[in-house]
N, C-alpha and C positions, 0 to 999 in steps of 0.2 A: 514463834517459829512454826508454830504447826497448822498457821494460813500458807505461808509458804508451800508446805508440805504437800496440802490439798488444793495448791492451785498446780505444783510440777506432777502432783498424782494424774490429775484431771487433763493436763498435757500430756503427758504419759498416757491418759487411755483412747485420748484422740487419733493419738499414732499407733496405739493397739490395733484400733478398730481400721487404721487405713492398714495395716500388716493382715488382718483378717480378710478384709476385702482384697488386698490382693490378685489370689488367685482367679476372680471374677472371670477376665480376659479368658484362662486356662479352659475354662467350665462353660464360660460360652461358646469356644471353639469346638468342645467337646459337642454341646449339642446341637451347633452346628452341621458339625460331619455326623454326628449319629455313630461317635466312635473313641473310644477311647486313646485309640493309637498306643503309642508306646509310654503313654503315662503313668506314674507310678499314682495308690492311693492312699501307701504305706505313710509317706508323711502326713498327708491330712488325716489319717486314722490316731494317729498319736498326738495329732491337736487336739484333735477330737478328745481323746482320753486326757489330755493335762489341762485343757479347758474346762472340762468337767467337772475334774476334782479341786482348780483352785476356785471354780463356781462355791465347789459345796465350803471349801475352809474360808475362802471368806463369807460364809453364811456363818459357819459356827462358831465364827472368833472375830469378837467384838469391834465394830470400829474400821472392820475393814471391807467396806460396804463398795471403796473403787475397785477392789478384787475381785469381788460378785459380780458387779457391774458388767464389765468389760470382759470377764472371760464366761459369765454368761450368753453377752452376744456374740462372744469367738467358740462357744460348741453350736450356739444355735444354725452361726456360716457354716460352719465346719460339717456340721449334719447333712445341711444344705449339698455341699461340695462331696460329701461320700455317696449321697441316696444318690445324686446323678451318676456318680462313679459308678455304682452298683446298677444302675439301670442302664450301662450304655457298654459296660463291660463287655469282653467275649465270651464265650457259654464256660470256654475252656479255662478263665480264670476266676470264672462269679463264683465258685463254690471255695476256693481254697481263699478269695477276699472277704467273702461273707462270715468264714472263720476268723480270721484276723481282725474282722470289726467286733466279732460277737465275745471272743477273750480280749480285747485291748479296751474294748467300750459296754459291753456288760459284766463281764466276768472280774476283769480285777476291778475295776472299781467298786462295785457290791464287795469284792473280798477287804481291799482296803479300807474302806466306809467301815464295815462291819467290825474289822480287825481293830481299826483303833476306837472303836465303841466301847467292843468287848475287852480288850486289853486294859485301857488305859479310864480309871475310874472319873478324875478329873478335866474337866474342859480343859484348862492350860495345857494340859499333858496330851490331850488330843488333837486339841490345835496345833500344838508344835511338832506331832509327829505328822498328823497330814501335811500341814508344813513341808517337813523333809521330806515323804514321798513328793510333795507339787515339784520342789526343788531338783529331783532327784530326776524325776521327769521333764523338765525343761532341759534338763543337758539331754536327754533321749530326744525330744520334739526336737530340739534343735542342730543334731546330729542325723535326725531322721532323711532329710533331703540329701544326704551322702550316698542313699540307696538307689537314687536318679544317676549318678554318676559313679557307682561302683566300678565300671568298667574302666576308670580310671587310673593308673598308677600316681601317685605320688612324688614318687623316683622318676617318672618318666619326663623325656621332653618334649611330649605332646602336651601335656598336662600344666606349664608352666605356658607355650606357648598358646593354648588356647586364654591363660588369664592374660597375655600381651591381648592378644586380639580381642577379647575382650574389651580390655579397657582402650585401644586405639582406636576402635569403631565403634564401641559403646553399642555392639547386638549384643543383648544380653540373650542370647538363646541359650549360652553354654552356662554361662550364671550369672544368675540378676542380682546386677551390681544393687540398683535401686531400691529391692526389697530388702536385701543385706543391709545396707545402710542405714534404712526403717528400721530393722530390728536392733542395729547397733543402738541409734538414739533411744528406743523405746527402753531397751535394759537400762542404758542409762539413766534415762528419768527416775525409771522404779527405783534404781540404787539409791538416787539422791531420796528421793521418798522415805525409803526402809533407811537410811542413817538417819534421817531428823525424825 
């Protein structure tokens, strides 16, 4: 059972790396105009941060080497897509974005890293608590794009009739169906993975 495993892993990280690439289209429009527009950099900054860290616990914990893999090359994009962010910025937001990369992507992770060094005497025990933090932080990364449409109500019926319109004309300007869906299968795989 655990060929199975490492061949729905290995599909799973195929479709990681297409969810990382992604935002490609975003970034090349960005440098395009020479502008950030009204794009947010907040959820790529917390890819950034949870790709990181489940880079590093699949380093520390044995065997799980398609974890390192695939979310090593999802900080590497991810880097990728912030430094343009940061370079194309307006004057008036580069300094409170450059904050938010420097505690979301140097600061806690050093604190975490460290924390469960220090703490937890045993690798098992380390592993499982970075574990929880990666965990912990995928409900964040993946709530993070909530912050693009805050202006949103939920009660509202703008907000329902844009997901009609959405799905009758399939413009994903308001939200991309396509990428949503990638992430739905990708969790998937990994589930089926982590049960066998």
């Amino acid at each position: 059972m655990a060929d199975l495993s490492f061949y729905v892993g290995v599909i799973g990280n195929v479709i990681s790396v297409l969810v990382f690439l992604s935002p490609v289209e975003t970034f090349w429009r960005i440098v395009q105009r020479r502008s950030t527009e009204e794009y947010e950099c907040f959820p790529y900054i917390c890819t950034l941060m949870s790709s990181s860290l489940w880079t590093y616990y699949g380093i520390v914990t044995p065997g799980e080497y398609l974890v390192s893999t695939v979310n090593g090359f999802g900080a590497l994009a991810e880097s990728i897509y912030v430094l343009i962010f940061l370079f194309f910025v307006p004057k008036s937001r580069f300094l409170k974005t450059v904050v938010v990369v420097l505690a979301l992507n140097v600061c806690f992770p050093v604190i975490a890293i460290a924390g469960t060094r220090t703490l937890f005497g045993d690798a098992n025990s380390r592993s499982s608590s970075m574990g929880f933090i990666c965990a912990t932080l995928n409900i964040i990364m993946y709530g993070s794009p909530l912050s693009a449409i805050v202006s949103l109500s939920f009660f509202s019926l703008s907000h329902y009739l844009n997901i009609l319109y959405t799905l009758a004309t399939k413009d994903n300007n308001i939200y991309a169906i396509p990428i949503t869906l990638l992430c739905l299968l990708s969790k998937g795989l990994w589930l089926v993975v982590v049960e066998n």
